[in-house]
Structure formats: structure tokens, C-alpha cells
N, C-alpha and C positions, 0 to 999 in steps of 0.2 A: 631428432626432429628439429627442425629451423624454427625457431620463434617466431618468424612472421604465421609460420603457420598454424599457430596456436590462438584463436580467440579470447582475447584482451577478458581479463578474472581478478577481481581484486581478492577472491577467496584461492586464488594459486599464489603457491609459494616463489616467493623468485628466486631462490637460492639454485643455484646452478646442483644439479644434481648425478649423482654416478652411483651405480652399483656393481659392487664385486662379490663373484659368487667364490666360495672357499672350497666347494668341492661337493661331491651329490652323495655323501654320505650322508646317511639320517637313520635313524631311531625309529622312523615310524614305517607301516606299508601300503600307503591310501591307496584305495581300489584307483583311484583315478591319476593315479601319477602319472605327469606326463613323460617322465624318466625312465621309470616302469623298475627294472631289476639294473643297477648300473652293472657294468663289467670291472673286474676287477681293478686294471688299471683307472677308473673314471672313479671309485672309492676313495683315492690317494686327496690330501689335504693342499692349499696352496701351501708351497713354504714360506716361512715364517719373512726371509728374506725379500721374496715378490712381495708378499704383503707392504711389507714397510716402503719399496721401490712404488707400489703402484697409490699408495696414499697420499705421497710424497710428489709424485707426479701429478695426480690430480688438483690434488692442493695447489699446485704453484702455477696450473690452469686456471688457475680462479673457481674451483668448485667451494660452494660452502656447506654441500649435504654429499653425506652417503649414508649408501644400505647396505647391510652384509646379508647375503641371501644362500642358501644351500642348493640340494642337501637340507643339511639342519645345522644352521649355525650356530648353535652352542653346543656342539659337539666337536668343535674346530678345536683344538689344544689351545689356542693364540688366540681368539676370540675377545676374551677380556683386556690382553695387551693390544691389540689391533683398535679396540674402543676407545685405549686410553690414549693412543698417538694420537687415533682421529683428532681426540680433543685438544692435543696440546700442539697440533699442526694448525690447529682453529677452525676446522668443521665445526660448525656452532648444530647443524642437523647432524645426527646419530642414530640410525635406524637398523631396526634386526628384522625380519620375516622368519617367523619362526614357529614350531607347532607347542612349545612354551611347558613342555613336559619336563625339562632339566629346569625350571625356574620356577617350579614346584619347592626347591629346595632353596630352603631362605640363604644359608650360606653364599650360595653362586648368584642369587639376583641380588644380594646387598652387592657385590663385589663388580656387578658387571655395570650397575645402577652409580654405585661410586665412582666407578672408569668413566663416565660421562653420559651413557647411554641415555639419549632424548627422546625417543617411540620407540615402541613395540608393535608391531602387527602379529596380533596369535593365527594361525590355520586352525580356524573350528567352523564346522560343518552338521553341527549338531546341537537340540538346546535338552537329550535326553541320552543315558547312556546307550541304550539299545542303538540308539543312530548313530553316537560319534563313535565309538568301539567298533562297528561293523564296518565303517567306513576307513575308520584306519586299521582297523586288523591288528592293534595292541589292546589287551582287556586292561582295563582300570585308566583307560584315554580321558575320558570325561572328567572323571573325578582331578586325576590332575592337575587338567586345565585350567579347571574351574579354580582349583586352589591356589594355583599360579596366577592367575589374574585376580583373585579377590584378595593374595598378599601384596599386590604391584599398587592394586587400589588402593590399598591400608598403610603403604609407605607412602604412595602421595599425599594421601590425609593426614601424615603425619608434617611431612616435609613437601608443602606446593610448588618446590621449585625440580621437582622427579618427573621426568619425563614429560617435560613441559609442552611438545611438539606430539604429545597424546596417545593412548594406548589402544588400541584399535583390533578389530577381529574382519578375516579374511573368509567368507563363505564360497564354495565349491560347489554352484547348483547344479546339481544331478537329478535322476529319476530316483533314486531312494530318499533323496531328503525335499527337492524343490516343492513339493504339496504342504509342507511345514514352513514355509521362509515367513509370514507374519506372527508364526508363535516364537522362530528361533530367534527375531529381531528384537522381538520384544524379549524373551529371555536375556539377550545381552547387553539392550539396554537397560533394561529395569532388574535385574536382578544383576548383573557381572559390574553394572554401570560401566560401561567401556564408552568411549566418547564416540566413537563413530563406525561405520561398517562399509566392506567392498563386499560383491557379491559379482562373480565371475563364474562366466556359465561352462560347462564341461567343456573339457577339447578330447577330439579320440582317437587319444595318443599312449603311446606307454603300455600300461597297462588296462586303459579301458578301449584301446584299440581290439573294433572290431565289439564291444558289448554293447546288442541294444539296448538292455537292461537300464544301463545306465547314463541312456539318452533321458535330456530332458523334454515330458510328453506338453500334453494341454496344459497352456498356463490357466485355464480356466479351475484345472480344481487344484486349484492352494486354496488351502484352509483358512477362514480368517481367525 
């Protein structure tokens, strides 16, 4: 996008920005993927070697952020090392989009947190198991997430200088969850305390190509 064409935001970031996807493998099976079931060959990971060619390129572009996006980026093998070059190329932004079930385990988010890593966007789409579970078709989705973002929250309480560029949750409005979007917001702010939220309306593609089900109906009846 040309910057003239972007109206003048002292709340946008002006750090030149890039995203590289690692590959559409993932962990999870959202009804709504717009990937849907990859093929085998599309499962395979960027190597390790692009990786460091295209960080290294953009860097010397003048980019000062990037996002590692999937699939599910912390399922990359090189994930943690691709954060740690980011930082030491001097991307001062570090971002993952991620559905934050492997950062459940305190081990891998102290290590990927110490790599440099600046934000987190979680994929949750849910402020109750019954929703976020059915939605992604893994049982125990919720529970994880949640303990994944309320250890991310308890290591920036400890140390304020974690993820300084802020931790944030990605919602996916559909017809099964969109009549809940002012109790899920308030669940993630008031309870997850996450600093900020996106909410991105269905596309029907992937797998929810072709379900009317999980079109979004009358925005009249969301619940308040």
C-alpha cells in the first residue's frame, strides 16, 4: 500500500512493516480457515536458510517490524531462532499471530519472550469453552489459551519491558459466536486483561466455503 494512500494517524505505527508466513501448518482445525485442509506439499516449513535470506533482506530495505504468521507459528522448528535474528538485525517490532496453545507451556514462551519477541496476537474467538472448542475442533482450546495469556500477562507484571508493542487477541466473527461479541470483549479485556482487540468478519473460504451456517446474520441481536 503507497503511504500517500493511507490517512495521516499519530496512533499508527510508522515502522516500516513485513510479514512472512513459515508455512500453513497448524495445530488447530477452525471451522472457518480460510486454508481449509492444506495439501501435503503446502504443510512443508520455510527453510531455515530463506528464513535468515528474507530477514536479512528486508532489514537492509529499511523495515523496522515484522510478523511471523502461519499456519501456526510456533510450530516452525526455527521460530525462536528467526526471533532472535529479527532482534539482533534490529527489527525493534517482533510479532507472532498465533492461536498461543504451545505458549501454554512456560518453558517455550520464557525462550521465545527472551529471543526478543514484542507482541503477540492470540486467535481466540471465544469468551466460553463450548464456543472456542467448537470453533476450533481441538477439546481443552480454551483452557489453554487462557493460560497462555494470563502467564504472558504475569511475566509482563513481573518484567514491563515483555512485550512492550502489546498482547492482543484476534476474533473471527461468525454466525456461531457474532451474537456474543460484547461479553467476549469484555472477557478479554477485563478478565485476560489483553490491551487491545481486532475483530474480522468471516470470509467463505477454505473450509467455511459454501456454509451458511456460519455466515454472519443481524447485527441486531448481539447480546449486550
Amino acid at each position: 500500500v503507497r503511504a500517500e494512500n493511507q490517512p495521516r494517524s499519530t496512533l499508527r505505527d510508522p515502522r516500516k512493516n513485513v510479514e512472512i508466513n513459515i508455512g500453513k501448518a497448524c495445530n488447530n482445525r477452525c471451522v472457518f480457515c480460510m486454508d481449509g485442509l492444506p495439501k501435503r506439499e503446502d504443510r512443508s516449513y520455510m527453510p531455515w536458510p530463506q528464513m535468515q535470506t528474507e530477514l536479512q533482506r528486508w532489514r537492509d530495505e529499511g523495515y523496522g517490524s515484522v510478523g511471523f504468521l502461519g499456519g501456526e507459528p510456533t510450530t516452525y522448528p526455527h521460530i525462536c531462532d528467526a526471533v532472535s535474528l529479527a532482534r539482533d538485525l534490529g527489527f525493534t517490532r517482533i510479532a507472532i499471530a498465533t492461536n498461543a496453545t504451545k505458549l501454554r507451556l512456560h518453558h517455550f514462551t520464557d525462550r521465545i519472550l527472551d529471543a526478543g519477541l514484542t507482541r503477540v496476537t492470540v486467535s481466540m474467538h471465544g469468551h466460553t469453552t463450548a464456543l472456542e472448542d467448537r470453533q476450533t475442533r481441538v477439546p481443552g482450546n480454551f483452557e489453554k489459551k487462557c493460560a497462555a495469556i494470563r502467564y504472558m500477562v504475569q511475566r509482563r507484571r513481573e518484567d514491563p519491558t515483555i512485550l512492550k508493542d502489546g498482547l492482543s487477541v484476534n476474533i473471527v466473527l461468525n454466525g456461531w459466536n457474532y451474537k456474543h461479541l460484547p461479553r467476549m470483549m469484555r472477557f478479554f479485556y477485563e478478565d485476560l486483561q489483553v490491551d487491545d482487540l481486532r475483530v474480522n468478519y468471516i470470509r467463505p473460504e477454505g473450509y467455511a466455503d459454501g456454509d451458511a451456517e456460519l455466515g454472519v446474520g443481524d447485527l441486531d441481536g448481539i447480546a449486550g
